[in-house]
N, C-alpha and C positions, 0 to 999 in steps of 0.2 A: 702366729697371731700378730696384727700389728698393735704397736705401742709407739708413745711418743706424747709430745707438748700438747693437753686438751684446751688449755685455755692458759693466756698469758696475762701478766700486769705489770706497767712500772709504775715508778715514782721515782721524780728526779728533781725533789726538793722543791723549794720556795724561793731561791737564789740564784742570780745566773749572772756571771761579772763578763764583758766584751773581754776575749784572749789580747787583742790587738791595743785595747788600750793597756793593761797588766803588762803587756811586753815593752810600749814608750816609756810605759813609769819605773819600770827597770834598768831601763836602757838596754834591752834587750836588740840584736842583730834582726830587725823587720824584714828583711829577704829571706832571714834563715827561717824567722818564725812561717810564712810561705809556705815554707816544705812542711810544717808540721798538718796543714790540713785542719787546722784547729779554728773555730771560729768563738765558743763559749764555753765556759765549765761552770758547772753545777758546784755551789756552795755552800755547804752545810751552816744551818745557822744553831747558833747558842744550845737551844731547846730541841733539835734533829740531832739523832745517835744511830748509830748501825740496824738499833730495835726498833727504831718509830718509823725509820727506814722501809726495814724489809715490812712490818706488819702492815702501814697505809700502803706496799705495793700488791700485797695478798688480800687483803680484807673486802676487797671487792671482788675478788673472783670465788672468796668460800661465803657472802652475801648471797651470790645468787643461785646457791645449791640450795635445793632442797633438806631436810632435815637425814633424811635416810642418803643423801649423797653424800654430804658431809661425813656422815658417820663412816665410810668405807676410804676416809682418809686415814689410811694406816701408817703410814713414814712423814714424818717431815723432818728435814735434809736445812741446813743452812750452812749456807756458803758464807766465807768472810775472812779476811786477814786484817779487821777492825774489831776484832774481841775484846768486851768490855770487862772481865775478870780471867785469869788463868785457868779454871776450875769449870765454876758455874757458865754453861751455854748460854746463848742468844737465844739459842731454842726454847729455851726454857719461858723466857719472857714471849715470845711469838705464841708460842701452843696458846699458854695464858688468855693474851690477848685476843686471839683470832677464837676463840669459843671451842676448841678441837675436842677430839676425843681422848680420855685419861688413856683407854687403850691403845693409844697412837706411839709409837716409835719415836721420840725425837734425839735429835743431833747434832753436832756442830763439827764441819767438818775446817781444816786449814789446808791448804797449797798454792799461798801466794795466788796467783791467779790463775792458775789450772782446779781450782778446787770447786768452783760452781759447774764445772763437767763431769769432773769425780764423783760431788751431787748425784749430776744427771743420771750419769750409767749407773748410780747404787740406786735410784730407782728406775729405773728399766728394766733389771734384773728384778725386783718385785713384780713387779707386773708382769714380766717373760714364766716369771717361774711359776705363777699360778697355783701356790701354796696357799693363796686365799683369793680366787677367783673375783673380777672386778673389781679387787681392793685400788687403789690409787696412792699416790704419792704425789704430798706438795714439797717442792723445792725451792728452797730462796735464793738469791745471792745478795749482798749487800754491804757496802763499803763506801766508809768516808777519807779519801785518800788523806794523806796528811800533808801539806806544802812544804815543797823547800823552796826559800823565798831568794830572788834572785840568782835563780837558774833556771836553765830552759827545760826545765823539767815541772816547774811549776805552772804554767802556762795549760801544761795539758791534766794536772791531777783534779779531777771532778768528785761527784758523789751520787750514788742512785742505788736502789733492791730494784731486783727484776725477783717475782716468782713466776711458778710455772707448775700446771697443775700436770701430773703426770698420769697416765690411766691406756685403758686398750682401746681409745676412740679419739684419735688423734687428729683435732682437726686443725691444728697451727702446725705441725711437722710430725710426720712419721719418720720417725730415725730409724732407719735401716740396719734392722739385725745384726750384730757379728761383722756388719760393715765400720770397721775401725781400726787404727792403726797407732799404737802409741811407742815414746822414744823419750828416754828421759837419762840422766846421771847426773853426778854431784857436780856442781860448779856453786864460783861464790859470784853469781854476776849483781843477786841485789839482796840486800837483806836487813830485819830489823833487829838490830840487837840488843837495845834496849825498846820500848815501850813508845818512845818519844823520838829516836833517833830510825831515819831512815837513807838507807845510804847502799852504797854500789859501786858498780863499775859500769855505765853509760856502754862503752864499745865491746864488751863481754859480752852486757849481755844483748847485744843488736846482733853480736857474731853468734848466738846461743842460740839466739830465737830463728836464726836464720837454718841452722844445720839440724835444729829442731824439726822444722816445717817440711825441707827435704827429705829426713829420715823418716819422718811418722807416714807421711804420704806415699815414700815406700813403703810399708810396715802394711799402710791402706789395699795399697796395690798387689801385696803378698794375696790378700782375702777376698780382695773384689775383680781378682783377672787382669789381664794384661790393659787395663785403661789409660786411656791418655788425662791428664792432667786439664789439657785445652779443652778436650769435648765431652769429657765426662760429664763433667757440673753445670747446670747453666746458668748458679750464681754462687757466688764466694760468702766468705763470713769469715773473719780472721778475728783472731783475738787482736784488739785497735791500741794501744797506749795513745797514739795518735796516727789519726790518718798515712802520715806518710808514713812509718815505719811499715803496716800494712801494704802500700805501695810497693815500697822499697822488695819486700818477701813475693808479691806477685810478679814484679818486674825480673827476681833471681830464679823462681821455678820456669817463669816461659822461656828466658834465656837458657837454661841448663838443659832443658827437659824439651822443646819444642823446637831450640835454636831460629828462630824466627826476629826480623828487624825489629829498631823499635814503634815504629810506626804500628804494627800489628800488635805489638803489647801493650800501646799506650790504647790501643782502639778498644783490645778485648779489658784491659782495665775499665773504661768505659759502660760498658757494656756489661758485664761479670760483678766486679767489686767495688766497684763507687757507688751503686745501691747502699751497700751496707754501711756507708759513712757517716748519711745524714744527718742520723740522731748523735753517733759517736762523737763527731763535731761541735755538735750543741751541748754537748753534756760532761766530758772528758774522759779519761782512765776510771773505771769501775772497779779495776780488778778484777773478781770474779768473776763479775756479770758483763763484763766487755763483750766477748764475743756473742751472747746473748742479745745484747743494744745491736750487734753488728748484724745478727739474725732479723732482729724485726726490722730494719732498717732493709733489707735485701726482700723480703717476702713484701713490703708494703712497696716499695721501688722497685719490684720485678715487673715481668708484664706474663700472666698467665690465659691461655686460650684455652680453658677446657680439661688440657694435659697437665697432667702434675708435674712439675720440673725438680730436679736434683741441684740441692745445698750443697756445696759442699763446706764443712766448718772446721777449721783450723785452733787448738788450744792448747796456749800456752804460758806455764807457770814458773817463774823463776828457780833456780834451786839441785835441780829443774827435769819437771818432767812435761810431755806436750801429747796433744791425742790429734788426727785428722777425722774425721766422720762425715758422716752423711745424712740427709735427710729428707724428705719429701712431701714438696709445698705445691699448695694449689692457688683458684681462684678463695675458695669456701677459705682456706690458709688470712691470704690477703683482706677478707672481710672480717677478720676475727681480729688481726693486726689494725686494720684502720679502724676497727670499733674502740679503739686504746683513746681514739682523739690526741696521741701522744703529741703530735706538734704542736696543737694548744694546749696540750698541758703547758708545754716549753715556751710555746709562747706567753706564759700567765706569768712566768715568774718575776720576783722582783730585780730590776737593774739595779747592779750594784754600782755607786761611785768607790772612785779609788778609794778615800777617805774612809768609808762604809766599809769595806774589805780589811783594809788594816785595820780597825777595829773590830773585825770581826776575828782578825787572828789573832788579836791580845785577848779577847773573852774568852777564846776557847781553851787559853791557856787557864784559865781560872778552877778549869774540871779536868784536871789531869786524869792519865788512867791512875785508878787505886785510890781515890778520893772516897773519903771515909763519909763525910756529911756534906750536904752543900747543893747550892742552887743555880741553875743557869742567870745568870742575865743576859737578856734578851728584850733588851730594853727597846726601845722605836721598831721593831718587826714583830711587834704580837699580831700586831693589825693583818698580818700575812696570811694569819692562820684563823683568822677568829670567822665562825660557822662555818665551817668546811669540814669538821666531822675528822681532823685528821688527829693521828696519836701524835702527844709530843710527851717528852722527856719534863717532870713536875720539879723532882728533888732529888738525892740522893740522901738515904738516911742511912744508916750502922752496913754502910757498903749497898745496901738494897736501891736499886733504881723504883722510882715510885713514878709513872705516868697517868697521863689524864685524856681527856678527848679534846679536841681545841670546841 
C-alpha cells in the first residue's frame, strides 16, 4: 500500500532579519558569508515558543478535516531539539491546542536534527502496519534555533514547524517503502550541554555530515539495486544548515561516485538541488524540519510533466545518526505545495533593524528555560499578530505555559 505526506503546513514566524546586513554589523568576512547561500532567517519573537510554533503550522491542515477525518488522527509525533520542560512534551500542549483526539498517541521525540525523519518513518510504520486501517498520523517538527552572536554560525540559525499529515493517500510525497538507508555513531561534532549553551566543533561535524551522506546512500543502494546516484533522483532535498554546506555534500558525492568535471556538477546542481534552497535561504537552520523546508522547496521548484519524479532526501542529525530516502512527487504534489502561499507568507514578515534584533535577544533572555512565573515582553510587535488567528505564548504560571489566540 502506498503511504507518505497527505497534506503539509509551515509557519516561519513573524520576523525575518536581512543575513547580509547581521554579517556588516558583525563584521563578518561578506565573501565568506557568499558561500553560505543564506539570504534571511526567521526570528522568533518574545511571545513565539516551539508550541505556538509547531500548532499555527498544523492547525490549518486539522481545520480543514472533516470531523470523522480528524478523529482517525491516531499518533502525533513532534519533532524538536527546542524543549520547553525536561519531562512534560510539546506534545502535550499541541494535542491540547489543535482539538485532537484523547485516544490519540502523542510524543516528543529528540535527535538533534535527524529527529523530524525519525518522526517521519514512526509514522509510516503506522500506517504500513494497518493495525488500524486508514488511521493517520500527524507529525511536527519545530525549532527556535538559539544564536551564537558573532559567529558565522549565527547568520544562518532561523526558526519554523513544518507538520505533515501522514496517511495511505499521499498526495505531497509517497515515500518509497523499505526504500532507505540509514548510517549513524557516536561523535561529539555539536552539542547542548547545558540548556542555554550551545556549542561544537564546526569542521567535525562538516567531515560528519559529509561520510554520513556517503554511507547512508550506500546503505540506500544495498535496498534499492545497483542505482546511480546522478540518475536515480530527479531532485535532491538535503538536510540545509545552510545552503552551501548542501552544495558542498552534492558537489563530494558526484565527484566520488560519478567522477565527472565540475562543470557537469555545478550544472546538475542547478538543475537537482538548488530547487530545494529557496525557502531554506529565506528562513535558516530548522533543525528538524530542515530537510522538510528543502522538500517543499524542490517539489514547488521542480518542473513535473504528468510523471511522478523521484526525491531523493538526505537526513542528518548531529551525534549522529543520518537516513537517505526517497519519495515520489508529482504535478497534484506541486499544487498541494504552492497552495502553502509559503513565499508570501515569507514575504509578510516583519524587517527587522539591527537595533530591533539585539533587543530582541536581550528579551528572550528574560524567559529562560525552567522559568517558574513570568511574561513575555513583546512590546512594539503585538501589532504583528493582532487578527491573524495565530497561537502565541500569554504567561508562564507554576512552570505551566498559558496561551491565547492573537
Amino acid at each position: 500500500m502506498k503511504a507518505g505526506i497527505e497534506s503539509l503546513g509551515v509557519y516561519a514566524g513573524r520576523a525575518v532579519l536581512d543575513v547580509q546586513e547581521l554579517a556588516a554589523a558583525r563584521g563578518l568576512d561578506l565573501q565568506r558569508m557568499q558561500n553560505l547561500l543564506m539570504r534571511e532567517k526567521t526570528v522568533a519573537l518574545p511571545f513565539e515558543d516551539p508550541v505556538s510554533f509547531a500548532v499555527n503550522a498544523a492547525k490549518p491542515i486539522v481545520d480543514r478535516l472533516a470531523p470523522a477525518e480528524r478523529a482517525r488522527i491516531e499518533q502525533l509525533v513532534v519533532a524538536t531539539e527546542s524543549g520547553v520542560d525536561f519531562g512534560k512534551p510539546i506534545a502535550s500542549y499541541v494535542h491540547h491546542f489543535l482539538g485532537l483526539s484523547r485516544n490519540c498517541r502523542t510524543f516528543e521525540v529528540k535527535h538533534a536534527c535527524y529527529a523530524g525523519t525519525a518522526a517521519l518513518q514512526s509514522a509510516l510504520t503506522l500506517v504500513h502496519s494497518e493495525v488500524s486501517p486508514g488511521a493517520k498520523a500527524l507529525v511536527i517538527t519545530t525549532d527556535a534555533a538559539r544564536p551564537i552572536p558573532h559567529t558565522y554560525a549565527e547568520p544562518s540559525q532561523g526558526a519554523a514547524a513544518i507538520a505533515m499529515l501522514i496517511g495511505d493517500a499521499p498526495r505531497v510525497l509517497e515515500v518509497e517503502k523499505g526504500m532507505s538507508g540509514c548510517y549513524g555513531f557516536e561523535v561529539m561534532d555539536s552539542c547542548r550541554p547545558t540548556p542555554e549553551i550551545e556549542t561544537g566543533d564546526a569542521d567535525l561535524s562538516l567531515l560528519t555530515y559529509l561520510d554520513c551522506i556517503e554511507n547512508s546512500f550506500a546503505a540506500y543502494r544495498s535496498k534499492a539495486g545497483d542505482v546511480r546516484f546522478a540518475t536515480h533522483f530527479d531532485y535532491l532535498a538535503f538536510h540545509t544548515p545552510f545552503g552551501g554546506m548542501a552544495k558542498g555534500a552534492h558537489r563530494t558525492m558526484m565527484r566520488k561516485l560519478e567522477r565527472v568535471p565540475p562543470p557537469v556538477i555545478e550544472d546538475d546542481f542547478r538543475r537537482r538541488l538548488e530547487p530545494s534552497l529557496r525557502y531554506c535561504a529565506r528562513v535558516g537552520n530548522i533543525y528538524s524540519g530542515t530537510v522538510f523546508l528543502a522538500l517543499a522547496g524542490a517539489i514547488e521548484g521542480g518542473s513535473f510533466d504528468g510523471v511522478p519524479k523521484r526525491v531523493g532526501l538526505f537526513s542528518y542529525g548531529s551525534g549522529c545518526c543520518s537516513e537517505f530516502y526517497s519519495g515520489l512527487a508529482s504535478a497534484e504534489s506541486q499544487r498541494a505545495v504552492a497552495g502553502q502561499q509559503l513565499a508570501r507568507q515569507l514575504d509578510e514578515r516583519h524587517r527587522l533593524s539591527m537595533p530591533e534584533y539585539e533587543r530582541l535577544l536581550e528579551m528572550h533572555k528574560r524567559l529562560p528555560f525552567g522559568t517558574q512565573n513570568g511574561e513575555p515582553d513583546g512590546a512594539g510587535f503585538e501589532q504583528l499578530f493582532a487578527g491573524r488567528g495565530l497561537l502565541v505564548l500569554d504567561r508562564i504560571r507554576g512552570y505551566h505555559r498559558e496561551y491565547r489566540w492573537s
